[in-house]
C-alpha positions as CSV (number, residue, x, y, z in Angstrom):
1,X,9.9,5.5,2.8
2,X,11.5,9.1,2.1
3,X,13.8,10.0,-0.1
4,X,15.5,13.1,1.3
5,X,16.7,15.0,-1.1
6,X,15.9,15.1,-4.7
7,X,19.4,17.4,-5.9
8,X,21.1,14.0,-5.1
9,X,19.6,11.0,-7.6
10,X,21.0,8.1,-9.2
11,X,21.6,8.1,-13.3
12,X,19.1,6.5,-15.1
13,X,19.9,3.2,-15.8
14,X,20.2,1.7,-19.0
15,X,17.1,0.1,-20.1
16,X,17.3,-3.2,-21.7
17,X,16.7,-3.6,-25.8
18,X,13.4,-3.1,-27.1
19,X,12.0,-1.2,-23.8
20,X,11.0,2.4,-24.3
21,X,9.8,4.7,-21.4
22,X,7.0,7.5,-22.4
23,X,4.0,9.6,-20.7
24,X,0.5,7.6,-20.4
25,X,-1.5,8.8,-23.9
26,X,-5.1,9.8,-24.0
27,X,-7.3,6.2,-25.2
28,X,-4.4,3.8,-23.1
29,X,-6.7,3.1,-20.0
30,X,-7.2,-0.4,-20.9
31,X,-3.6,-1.2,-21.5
32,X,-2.5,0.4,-18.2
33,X,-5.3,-1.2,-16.2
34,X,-3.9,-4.9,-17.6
35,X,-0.7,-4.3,-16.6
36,X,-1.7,-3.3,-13.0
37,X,-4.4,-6.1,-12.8
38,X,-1.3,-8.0,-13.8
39,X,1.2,-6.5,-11.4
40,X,-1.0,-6.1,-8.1
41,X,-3.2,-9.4,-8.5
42,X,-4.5,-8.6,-4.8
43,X,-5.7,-5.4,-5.7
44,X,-9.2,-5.3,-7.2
45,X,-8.1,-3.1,-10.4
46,X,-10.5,-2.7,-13.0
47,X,-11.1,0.1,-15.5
48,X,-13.3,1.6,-13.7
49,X,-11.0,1.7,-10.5
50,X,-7.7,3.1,-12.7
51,X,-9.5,5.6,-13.9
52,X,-10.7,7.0,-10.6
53,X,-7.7,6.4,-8.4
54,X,-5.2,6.9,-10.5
55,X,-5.6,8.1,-14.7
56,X,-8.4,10.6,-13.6
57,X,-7.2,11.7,-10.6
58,X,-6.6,15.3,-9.7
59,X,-3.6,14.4,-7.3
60,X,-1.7,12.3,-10.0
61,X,0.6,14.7,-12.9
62,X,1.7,12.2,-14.4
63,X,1.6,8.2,-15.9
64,X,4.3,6.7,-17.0
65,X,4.7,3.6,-18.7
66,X,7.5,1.2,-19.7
67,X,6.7,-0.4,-22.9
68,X,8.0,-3.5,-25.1
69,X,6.3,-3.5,-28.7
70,X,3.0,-2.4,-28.5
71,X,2.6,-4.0,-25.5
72,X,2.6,-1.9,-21.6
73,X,5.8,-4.0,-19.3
74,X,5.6,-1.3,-16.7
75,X,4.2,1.8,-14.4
76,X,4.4,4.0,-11.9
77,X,3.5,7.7,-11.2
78,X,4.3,10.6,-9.8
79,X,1.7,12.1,-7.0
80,X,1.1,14.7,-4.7
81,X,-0.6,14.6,-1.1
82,X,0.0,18.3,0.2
83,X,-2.3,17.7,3.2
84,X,0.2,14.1,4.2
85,X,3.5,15.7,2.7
86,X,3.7,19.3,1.4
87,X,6.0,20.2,-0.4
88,X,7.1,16.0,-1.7
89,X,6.5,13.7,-4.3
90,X,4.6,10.4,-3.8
91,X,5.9,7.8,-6.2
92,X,2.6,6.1,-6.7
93,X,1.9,2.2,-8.1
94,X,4.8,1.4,-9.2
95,X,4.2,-2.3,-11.4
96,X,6.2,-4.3,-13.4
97,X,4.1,-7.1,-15.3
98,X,4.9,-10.4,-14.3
99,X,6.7,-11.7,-17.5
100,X,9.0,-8.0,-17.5
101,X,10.5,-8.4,-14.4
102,X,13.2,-8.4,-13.1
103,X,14.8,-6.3,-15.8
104,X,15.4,-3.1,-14.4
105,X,12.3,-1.3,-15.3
106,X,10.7,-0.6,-11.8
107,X,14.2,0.9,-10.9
108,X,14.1,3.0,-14.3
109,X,10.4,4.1,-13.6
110,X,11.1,4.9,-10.0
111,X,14.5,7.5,-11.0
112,X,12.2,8.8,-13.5
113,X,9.9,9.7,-11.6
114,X,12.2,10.9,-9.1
115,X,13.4,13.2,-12.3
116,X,9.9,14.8,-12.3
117,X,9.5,16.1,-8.7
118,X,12.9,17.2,-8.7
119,X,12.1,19.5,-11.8
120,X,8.8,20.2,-10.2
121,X,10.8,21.8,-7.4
122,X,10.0,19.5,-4.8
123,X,12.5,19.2,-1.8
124,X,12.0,14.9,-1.5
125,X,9.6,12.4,-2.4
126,X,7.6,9.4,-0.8
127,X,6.5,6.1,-1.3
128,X,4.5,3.6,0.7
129,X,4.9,0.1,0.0
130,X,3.1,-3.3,1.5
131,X,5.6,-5.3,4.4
132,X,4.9,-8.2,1.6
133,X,6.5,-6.1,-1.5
134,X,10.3,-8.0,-0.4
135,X,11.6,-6.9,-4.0
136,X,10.3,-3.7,-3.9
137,X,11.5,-3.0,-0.5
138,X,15.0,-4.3,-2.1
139,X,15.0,-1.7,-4.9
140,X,13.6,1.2,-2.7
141,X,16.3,0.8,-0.1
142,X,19.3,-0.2,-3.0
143,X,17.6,3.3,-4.8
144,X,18.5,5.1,-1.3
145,X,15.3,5.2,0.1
146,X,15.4,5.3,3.8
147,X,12.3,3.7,6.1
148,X,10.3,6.1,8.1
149,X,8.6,5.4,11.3
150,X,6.1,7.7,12.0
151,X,3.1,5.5,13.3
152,X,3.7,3.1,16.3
153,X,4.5,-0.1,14.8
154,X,6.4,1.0,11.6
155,X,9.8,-0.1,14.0
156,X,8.4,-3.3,14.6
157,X,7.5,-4.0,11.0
158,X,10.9,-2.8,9.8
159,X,12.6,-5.1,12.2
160,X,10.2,-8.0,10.8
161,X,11.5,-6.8,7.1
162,X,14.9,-6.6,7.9
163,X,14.8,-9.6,9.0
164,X,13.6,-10.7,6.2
165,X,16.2,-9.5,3.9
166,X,18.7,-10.7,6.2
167,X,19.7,-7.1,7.6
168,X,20.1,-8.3,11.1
């Protein structure tokens, strides 16, 4: 999913009392690997696995983190794959833990992180999201995210989520 142009993003919506939104600090790994372990229970996450593929990374800028307390509710970072798309973003793992949802904070992580490739200078951003992620798909395309097809059976899978969402 693209979306095309980063001078044109939604306001930030309001984020519910209690829920603060703040860069990944330095000693967090284990808080951020329990809310993706929480958030992508088919994904093997463990602290070994977030630290390569995504807090250690050389391709990922930044972590951000929705939290409630002292406790992590929420992720998602911002990513960049110049050999698959110079010159965008890639929103990357973007969680909500199971008992934060539905709340607003993927949508607040997601325009966030928007925020930071448009100040980066990039021209759009990316995502790539599992057929099976129906409420993310739901936020991505209410956001203004628009499907792309570049690989054979992306139309076919689209039709199969539209479907899905009752878009037919």
């Amino acid at each position: 999913m693209r979306w095309t142009d980063l001078r044109d993003l939604p306001p930030i919506p309001e984020l519910p009392t209690g829920y603060a939104i703040r860069l990944l600090r330095e000693g967090e790994d284990e808080a951020l690997t329990d809310v993706l372990i929480a958030s992508f229970p088919e994904t093997p996450w463990d602290l070994e696995k977030a630290r390569r593929g995504l807090i250690l990374a050389p391709d990922v800028e930044a972590i951000y983190v929705a939290e409630y307390g002292d406790e992590f509710a929420a992720t998602a970072s911002a990513r960049y794959d110049p050999v698959k798309v110079p010159g965008s973003g890639y929103v990357h793992w973007v969680g909500v833990h199971p008992d934060h949802r539905r709340k607003g904070l993927g949508k607040w992580l997601t325009v966030r992180v928007l925020e930071h490739f448009r100040d980066a200078g990039c021209r759009d951003a990316v995502l790539e999201t599992d057929d099976f992620r129906i409420p993310a798909i739901e936020l991505y395309l209410a956001l203004g995210f628009v499907p792309e097809h570049d690989h054979p059976d992306h139309a076919a899978r689209w039709q199969r989520i539209e479907e899905v969402l009752g878009h037919t």
